[in-house]
Residue frames as a rotation matrix with the C-alpha (Angstrom) as fourth column:
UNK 1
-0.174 -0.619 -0.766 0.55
-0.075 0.784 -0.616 153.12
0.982 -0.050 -0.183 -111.27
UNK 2
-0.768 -0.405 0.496 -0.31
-0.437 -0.234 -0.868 154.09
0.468 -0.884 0.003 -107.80
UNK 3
-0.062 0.998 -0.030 -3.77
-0.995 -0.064 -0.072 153.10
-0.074 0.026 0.997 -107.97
UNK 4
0.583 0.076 -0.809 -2.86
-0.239 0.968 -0.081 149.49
0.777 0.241 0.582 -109.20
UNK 5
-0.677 -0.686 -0.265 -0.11
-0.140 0.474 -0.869 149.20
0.722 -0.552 -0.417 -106.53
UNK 6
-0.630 0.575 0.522 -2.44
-0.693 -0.112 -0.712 150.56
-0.351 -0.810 0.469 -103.81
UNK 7
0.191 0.944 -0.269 -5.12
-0.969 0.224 0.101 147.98
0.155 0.241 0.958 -105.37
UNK 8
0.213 -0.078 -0.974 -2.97
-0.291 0.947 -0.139 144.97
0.933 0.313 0.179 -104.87
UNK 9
-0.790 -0.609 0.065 -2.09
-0.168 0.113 -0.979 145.52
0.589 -0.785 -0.192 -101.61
UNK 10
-0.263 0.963 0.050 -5.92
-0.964 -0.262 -0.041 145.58
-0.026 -0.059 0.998 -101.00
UNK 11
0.324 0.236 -0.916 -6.12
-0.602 0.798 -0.007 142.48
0.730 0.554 0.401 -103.54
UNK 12
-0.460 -0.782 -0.420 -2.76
-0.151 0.535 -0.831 140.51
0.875 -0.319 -0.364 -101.29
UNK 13
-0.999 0.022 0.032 -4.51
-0.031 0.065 -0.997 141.23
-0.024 -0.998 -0.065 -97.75
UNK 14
-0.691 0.687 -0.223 -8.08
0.714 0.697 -0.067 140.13
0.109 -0.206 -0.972 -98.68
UNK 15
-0.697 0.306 -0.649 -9.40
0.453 -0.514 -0.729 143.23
-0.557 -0.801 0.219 -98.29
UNK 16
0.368 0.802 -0.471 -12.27
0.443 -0.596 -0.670 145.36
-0.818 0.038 -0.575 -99.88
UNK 17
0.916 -0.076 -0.393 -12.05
-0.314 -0.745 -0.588 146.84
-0.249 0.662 -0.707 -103.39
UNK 18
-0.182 -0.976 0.120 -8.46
-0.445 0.190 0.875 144.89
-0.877 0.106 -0.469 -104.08
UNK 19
0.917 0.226 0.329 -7.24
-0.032 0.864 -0.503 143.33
-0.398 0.450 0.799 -107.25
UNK 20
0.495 -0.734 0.465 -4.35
0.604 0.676 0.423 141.46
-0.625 0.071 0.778 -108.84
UNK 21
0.280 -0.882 -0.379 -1.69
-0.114 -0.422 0.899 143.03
-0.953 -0.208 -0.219 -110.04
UNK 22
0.391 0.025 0.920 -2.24
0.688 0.656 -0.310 142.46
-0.612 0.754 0.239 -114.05
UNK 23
0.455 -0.465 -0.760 0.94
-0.510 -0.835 0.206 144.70
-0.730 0.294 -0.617 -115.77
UNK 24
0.278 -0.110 0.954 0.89
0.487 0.872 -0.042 142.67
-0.828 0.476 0.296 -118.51
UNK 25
0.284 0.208 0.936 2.87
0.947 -0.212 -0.240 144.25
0.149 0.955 -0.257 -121.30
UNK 26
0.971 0.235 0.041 3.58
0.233 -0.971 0.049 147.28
0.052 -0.038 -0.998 -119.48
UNK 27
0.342 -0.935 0.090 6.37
0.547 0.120 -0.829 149.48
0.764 0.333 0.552 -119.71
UNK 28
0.969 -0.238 -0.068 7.85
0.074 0.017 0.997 150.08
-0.236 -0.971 0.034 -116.19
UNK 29
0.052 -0.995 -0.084 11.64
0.767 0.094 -0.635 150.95
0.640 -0.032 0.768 -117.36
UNK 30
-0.710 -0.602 0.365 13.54
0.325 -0.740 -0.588 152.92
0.625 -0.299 0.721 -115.02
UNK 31
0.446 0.805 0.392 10.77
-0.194 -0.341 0.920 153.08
0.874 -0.486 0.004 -112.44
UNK 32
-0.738 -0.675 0.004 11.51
-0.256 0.275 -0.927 152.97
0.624 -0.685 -0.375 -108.74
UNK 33
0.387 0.690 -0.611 9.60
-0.382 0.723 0.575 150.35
0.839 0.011 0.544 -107.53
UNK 34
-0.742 -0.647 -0.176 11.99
-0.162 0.427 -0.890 149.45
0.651 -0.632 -0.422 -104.24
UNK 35
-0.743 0.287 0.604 10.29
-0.640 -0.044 -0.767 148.02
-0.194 -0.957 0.217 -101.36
UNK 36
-0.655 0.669 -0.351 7.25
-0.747 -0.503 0.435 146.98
0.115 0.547 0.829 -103.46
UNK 37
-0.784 -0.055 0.619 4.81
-0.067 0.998 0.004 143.98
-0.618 -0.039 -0.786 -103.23
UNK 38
0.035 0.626 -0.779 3.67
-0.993 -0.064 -0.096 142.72
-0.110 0.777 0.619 -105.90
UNK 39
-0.799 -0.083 0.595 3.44
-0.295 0.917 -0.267 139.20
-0.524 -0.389 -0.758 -104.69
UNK 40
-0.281 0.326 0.903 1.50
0.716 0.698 -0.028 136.85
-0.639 0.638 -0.430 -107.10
UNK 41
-0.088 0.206 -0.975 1.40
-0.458 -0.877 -0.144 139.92
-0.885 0.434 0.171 -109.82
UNK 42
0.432 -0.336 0.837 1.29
0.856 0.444 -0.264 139.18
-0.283 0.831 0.479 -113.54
UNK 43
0.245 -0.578 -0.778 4.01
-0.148 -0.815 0.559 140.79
-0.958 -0.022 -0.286 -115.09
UNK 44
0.250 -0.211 0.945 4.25
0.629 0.777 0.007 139.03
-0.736 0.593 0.327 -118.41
UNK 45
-0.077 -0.520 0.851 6.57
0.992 -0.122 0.016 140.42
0.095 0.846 0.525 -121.35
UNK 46
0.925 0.281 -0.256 6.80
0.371 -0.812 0.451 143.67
-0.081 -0.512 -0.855 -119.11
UNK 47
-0.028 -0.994 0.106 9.98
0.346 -0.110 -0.932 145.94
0.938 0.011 0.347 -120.00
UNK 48
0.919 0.156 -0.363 11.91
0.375 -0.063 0.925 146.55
0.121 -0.986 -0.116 -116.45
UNK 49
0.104 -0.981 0.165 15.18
0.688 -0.049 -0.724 147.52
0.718 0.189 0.670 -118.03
UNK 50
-0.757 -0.512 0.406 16.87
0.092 -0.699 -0.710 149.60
0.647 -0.500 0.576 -115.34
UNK 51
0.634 0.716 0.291 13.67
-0.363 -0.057 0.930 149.48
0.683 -0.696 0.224 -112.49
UNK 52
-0.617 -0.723 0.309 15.06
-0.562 0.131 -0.816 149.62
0.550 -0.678 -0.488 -109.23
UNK 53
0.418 0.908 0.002 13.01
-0.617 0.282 0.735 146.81
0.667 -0.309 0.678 -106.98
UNK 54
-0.504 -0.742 0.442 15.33
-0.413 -0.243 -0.878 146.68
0.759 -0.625 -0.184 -104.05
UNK 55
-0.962 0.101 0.255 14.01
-0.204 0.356 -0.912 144.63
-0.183 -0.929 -0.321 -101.55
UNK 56
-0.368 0.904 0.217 10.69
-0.930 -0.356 -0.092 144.34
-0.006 -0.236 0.972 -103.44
UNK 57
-0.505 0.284 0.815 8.15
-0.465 0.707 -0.534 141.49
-0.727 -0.648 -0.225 -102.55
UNK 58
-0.006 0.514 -0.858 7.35
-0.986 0.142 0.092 139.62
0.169 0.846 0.506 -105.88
UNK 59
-0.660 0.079 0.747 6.53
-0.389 0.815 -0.429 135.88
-0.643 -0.574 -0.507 -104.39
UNK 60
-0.094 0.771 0.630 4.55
0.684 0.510 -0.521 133.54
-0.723 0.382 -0.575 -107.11
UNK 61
0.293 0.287 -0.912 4.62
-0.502 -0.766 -0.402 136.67
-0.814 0.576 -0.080 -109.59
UNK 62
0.564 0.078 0.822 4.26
0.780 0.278 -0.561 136.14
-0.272 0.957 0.096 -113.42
UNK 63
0.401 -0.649 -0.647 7.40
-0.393 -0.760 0.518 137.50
-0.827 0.047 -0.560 -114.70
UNK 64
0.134 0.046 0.990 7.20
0.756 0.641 -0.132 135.22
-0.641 0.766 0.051 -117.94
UNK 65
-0.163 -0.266 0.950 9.60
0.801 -0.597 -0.030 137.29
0.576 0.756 0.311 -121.29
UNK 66
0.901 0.424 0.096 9.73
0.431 -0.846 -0.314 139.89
-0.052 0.324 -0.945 -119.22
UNK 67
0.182 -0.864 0.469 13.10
0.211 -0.432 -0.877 142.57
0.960 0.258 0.103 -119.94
UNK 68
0.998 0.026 -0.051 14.56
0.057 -0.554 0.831 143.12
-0.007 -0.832 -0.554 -116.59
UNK 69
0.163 -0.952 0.259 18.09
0.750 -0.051 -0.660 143.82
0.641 0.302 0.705 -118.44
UNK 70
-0.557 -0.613 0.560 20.15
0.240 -0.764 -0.599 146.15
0.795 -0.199 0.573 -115.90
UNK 71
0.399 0.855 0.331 17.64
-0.031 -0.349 0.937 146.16
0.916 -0.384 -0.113 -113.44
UNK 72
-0.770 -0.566 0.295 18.32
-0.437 0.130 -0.890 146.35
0.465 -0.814 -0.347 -109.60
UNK 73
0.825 0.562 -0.064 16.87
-0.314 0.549 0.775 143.33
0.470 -0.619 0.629 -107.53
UNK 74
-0.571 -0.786 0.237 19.18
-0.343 -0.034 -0.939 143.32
0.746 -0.617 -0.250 -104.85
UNK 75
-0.988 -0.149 0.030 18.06
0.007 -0.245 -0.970 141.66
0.152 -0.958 0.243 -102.34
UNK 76
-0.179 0.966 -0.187 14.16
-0.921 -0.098 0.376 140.77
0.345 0.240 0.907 -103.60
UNK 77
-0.528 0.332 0.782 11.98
-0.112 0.886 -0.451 137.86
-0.842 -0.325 -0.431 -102.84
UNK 78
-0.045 0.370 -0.928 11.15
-0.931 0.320 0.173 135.96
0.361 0.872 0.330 -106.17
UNK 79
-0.756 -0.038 0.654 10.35
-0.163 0.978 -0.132 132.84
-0.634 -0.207 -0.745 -104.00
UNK 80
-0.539 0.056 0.840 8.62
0.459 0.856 0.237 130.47
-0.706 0.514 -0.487 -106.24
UNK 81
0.090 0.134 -0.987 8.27
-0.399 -0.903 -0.159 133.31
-0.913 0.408 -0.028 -109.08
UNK 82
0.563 -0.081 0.823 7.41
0.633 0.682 -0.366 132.20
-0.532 0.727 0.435 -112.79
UNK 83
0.396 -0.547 -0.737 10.04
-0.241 -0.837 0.492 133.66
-0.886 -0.017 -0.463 -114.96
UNK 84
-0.111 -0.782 0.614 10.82
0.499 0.490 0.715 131.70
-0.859 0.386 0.336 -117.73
UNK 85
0.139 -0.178 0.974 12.19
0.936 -0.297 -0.188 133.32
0.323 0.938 0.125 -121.08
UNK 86
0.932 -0.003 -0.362 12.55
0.180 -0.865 0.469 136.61
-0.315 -0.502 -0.806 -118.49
UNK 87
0.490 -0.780 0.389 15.85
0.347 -0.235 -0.908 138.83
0.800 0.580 0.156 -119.54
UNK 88
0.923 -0.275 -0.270 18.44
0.255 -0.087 0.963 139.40
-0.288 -0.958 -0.011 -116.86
UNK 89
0.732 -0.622 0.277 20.89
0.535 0.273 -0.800 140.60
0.422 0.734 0.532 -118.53
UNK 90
-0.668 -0.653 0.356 23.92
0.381 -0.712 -0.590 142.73
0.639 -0.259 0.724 -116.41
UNK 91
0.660 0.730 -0.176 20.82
0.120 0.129 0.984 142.57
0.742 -0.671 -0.002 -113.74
UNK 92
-0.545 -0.495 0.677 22.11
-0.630 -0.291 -0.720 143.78
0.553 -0.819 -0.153 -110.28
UNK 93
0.328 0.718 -0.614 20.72
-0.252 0.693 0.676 140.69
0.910 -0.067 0.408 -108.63
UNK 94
-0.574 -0.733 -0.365 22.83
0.178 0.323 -0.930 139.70
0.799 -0.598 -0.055 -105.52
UNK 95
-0.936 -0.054 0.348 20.93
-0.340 -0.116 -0.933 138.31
0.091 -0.992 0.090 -102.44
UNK 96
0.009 0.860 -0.510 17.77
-0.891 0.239 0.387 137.72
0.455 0.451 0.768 -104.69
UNK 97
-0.229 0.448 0.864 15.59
-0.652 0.589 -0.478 135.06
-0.723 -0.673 0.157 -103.35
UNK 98
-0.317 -0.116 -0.941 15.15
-0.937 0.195 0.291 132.56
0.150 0.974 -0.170 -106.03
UNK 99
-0.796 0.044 0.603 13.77
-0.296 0.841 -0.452 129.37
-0.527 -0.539 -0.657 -104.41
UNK 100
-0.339 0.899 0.278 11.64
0.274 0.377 -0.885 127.46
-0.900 -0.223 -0.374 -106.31
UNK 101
0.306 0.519 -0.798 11.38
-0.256 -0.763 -0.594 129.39
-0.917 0.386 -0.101 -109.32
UNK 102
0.707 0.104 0.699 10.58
0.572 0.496 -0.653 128.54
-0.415 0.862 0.291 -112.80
UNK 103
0.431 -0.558 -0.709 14.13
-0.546 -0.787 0.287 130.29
-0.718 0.263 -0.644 -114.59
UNK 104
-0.123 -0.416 0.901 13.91
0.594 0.697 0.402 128.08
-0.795 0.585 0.162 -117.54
UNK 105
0.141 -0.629 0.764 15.69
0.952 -0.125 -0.279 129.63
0.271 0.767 0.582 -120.33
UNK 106
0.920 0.262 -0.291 16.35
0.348 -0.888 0.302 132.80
-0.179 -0.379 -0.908 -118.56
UNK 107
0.184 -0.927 0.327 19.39
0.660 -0.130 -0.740 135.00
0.728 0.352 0.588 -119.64
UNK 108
0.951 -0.220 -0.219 21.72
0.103 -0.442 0.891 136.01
-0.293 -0.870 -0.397 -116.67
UNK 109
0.430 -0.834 0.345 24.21
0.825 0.207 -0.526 136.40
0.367 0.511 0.777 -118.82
UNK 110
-0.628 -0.694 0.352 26.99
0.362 -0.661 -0.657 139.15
0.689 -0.285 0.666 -116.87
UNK 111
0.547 0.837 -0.029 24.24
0.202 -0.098 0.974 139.06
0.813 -0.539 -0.223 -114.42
UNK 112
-0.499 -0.467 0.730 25.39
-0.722 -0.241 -0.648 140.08
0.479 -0.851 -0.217 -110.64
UNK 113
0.323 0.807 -0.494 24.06
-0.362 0.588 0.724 136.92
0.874 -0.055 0.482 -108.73
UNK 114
-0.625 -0.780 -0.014 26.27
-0.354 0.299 -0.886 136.67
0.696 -0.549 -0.463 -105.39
UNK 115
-0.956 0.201 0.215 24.38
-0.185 0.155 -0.970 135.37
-0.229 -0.967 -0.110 -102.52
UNK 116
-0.276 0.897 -0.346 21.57
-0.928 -0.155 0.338 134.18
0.249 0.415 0.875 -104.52
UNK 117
-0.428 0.108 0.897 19.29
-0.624 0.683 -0.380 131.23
-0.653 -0.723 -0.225 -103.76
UNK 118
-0.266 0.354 -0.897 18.60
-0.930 0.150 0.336 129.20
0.253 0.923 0.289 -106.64
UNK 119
-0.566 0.266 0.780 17.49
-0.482 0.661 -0.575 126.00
-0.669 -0.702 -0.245 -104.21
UNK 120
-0.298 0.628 0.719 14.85
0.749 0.620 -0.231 123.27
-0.591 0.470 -0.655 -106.49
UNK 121
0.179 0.357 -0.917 14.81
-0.741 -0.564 -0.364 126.39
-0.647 0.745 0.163 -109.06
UNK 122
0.518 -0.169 0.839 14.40
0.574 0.796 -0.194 125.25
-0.635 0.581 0.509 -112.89
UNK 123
0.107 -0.740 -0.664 17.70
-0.157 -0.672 0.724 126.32
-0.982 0.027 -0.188 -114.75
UNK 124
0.039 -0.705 0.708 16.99
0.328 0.679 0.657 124.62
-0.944 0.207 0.257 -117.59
UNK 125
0.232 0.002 0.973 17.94
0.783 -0.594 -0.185 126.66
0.578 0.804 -0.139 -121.03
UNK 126
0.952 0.129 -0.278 19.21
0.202 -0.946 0.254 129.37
-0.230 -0.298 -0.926 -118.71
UNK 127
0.082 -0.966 0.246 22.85
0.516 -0.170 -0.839 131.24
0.853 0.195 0.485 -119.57
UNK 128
0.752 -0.615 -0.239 24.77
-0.079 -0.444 0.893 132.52
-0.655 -0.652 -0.382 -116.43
UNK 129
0.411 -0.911 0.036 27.59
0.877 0.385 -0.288 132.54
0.249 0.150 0.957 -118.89
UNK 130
-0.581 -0.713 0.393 30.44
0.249 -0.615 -0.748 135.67
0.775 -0.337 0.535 -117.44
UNK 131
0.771 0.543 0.334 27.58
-0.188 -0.306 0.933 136.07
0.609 -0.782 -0.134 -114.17
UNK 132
-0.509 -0.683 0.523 29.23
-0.490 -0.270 -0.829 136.65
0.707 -0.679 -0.197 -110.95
UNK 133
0.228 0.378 -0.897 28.33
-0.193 0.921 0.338 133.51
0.954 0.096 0.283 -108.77
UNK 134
-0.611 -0.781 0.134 30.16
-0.328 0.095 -0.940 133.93
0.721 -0.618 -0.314 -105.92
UNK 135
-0.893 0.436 0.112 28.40
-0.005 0.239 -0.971 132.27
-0.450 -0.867 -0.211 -102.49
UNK 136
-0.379 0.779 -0.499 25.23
-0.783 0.017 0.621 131.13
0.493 0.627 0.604 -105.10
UNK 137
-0.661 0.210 0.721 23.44
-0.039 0.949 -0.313 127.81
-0.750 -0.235 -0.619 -103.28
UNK 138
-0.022 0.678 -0.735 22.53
-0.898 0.310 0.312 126.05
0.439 0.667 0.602 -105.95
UNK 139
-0.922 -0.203 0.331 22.37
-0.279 0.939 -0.203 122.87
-0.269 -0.279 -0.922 -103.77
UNK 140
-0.499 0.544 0.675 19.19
0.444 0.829 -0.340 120.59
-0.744 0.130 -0.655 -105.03
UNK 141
0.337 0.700 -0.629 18.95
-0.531 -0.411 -0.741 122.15
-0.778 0.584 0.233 -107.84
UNK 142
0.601 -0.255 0.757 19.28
0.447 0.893 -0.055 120.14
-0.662 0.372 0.651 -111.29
UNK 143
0.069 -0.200 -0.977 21.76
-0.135 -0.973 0.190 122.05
-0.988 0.119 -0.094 -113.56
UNK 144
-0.567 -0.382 0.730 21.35
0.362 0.681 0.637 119.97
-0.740 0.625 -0.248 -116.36
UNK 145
0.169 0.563 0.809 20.83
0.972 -0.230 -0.043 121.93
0.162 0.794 -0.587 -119.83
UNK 146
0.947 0.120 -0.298 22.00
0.187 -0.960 0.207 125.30
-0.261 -0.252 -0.932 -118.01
UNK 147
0.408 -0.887 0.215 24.89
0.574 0.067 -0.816 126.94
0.710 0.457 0.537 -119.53
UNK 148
0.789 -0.392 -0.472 27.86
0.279 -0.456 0.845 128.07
-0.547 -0.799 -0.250 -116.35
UNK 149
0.338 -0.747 0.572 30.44
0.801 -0.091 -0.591 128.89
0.494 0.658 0.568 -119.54
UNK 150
-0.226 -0.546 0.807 32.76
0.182 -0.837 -0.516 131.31
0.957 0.030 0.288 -118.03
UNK 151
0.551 0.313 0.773 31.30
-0.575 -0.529 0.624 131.41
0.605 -0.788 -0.112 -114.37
UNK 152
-0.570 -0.808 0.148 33.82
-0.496 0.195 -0.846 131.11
0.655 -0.555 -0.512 -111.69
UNK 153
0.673 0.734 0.097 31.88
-0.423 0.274 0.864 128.48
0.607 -0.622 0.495 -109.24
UNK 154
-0.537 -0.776 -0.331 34.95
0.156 0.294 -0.943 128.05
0.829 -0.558 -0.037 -106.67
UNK 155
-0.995 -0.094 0.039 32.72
-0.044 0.057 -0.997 129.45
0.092 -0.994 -0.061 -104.16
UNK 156
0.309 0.945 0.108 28.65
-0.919 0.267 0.291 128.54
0.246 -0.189 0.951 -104.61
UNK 157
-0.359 0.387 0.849 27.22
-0.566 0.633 -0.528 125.73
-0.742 -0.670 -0.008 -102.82
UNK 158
-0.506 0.263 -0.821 26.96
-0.805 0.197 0.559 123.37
0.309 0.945 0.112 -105.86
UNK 159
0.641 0.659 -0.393 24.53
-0.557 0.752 0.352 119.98
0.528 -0.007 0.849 -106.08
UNK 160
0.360 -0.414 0.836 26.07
-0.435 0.719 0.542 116.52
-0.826 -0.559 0.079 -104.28
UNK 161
-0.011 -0.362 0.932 28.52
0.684 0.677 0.271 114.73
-0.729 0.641 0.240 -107.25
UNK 162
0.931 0.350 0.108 28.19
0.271 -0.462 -0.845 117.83
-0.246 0.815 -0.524 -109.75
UNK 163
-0.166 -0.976 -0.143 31.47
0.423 -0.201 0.883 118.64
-0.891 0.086 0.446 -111.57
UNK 164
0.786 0.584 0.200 32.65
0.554 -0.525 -0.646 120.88
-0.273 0.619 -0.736 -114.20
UNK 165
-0.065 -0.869 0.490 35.89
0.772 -0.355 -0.527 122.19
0.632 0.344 0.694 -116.21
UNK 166
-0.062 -0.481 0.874 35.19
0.362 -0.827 -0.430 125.45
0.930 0.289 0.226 -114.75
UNK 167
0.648 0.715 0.263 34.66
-0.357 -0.021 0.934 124.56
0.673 -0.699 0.242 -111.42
UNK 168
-0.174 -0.970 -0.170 38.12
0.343 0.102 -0.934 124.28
0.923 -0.221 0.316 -110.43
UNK 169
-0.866 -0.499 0.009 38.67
0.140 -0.261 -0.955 124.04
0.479 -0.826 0.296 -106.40
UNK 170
-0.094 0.987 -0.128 34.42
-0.391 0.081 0.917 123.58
0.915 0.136 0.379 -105.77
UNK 171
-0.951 -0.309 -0.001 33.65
-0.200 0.618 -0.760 122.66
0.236 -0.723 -0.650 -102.84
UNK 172
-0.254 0.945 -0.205 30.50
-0.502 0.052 0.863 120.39
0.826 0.322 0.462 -103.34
């Protein structure tokens, strides 16, 4: 694993003897991966259950079906990261960088998702249903087709005109 990490960082900065990050398929549970970049990786149908990747640097990565149930991404950069059909389930997510990113049909179900940026992301076919939302900006994002069942959204940063039974006290 060191050998591929140390090869993308090569691959990312142009440099001699680098290449792309292809962990297609691999299993990577419980790894500790914090800090990491793995900026335009392919990660596709990779298990991450429980991988800690704290602050790591996954920009543009291919994170298509993969399992990152229970993981910790506190505090990553998944700017315009492809992700769709990707498992978040009970995902320690809070602060994640989310701009841009393809998160159609993604389950965040009981996800942790406070301070997340979900800016011109696609939500659509995703569940956030019991996720913890608190200070989320979803502002230009469409939420149409995403299920918020059960998510308090008194305090995210919702679209302009967006309403919603459970959005009691919103302040769009």
């Amino acid at each position: 694993m060191t050998e591929i990490l140390e090869a993308h960082e090569r691959f990312f900065r142009g440099k001699d003897g680098g290449a792309r990050a292809d962990l297609t398929g691999a299993d990577l549970s419980r790894t500790d991966l914090q800090g990491v970049n793995l900026s335009g990786a392919i990660l596709r149908n990779a298990n991450l259950q429980g991988t800690d990747l704290r602050g790591a640097k996954l920009p543009g990565a291919d994170l298509s079906g993969t399992n990152l149930r229970r993981a910790d991404l506190r505090n990553t950069d998944m700017t315009e990261a492809i992700l769709p059909g990707a498992d978040l389930t009970e995902a320690q997510a809070s602060g994640v960088e989310f701009f841009r990113c393809d998160l159609s049909n993604v389950n965040f179900q009981r996800a942790h998702l406070r301070n997340v940026n979900l800016r011109l992301a696609n939500v659509n076919g995703a569940r956030f249903s019991g996720a913890d939302m608190g200070v989320a900006i979803l502002r230009e994002t469409d939420l149409t087709g995403a299920d918020l069942s059960g998510v308090d959204l008194s305090t995210t940063l919702l679209p302009r005109g967006f309403a919603a039974p459970q959005a009691k006290g919103q302040s769009a």
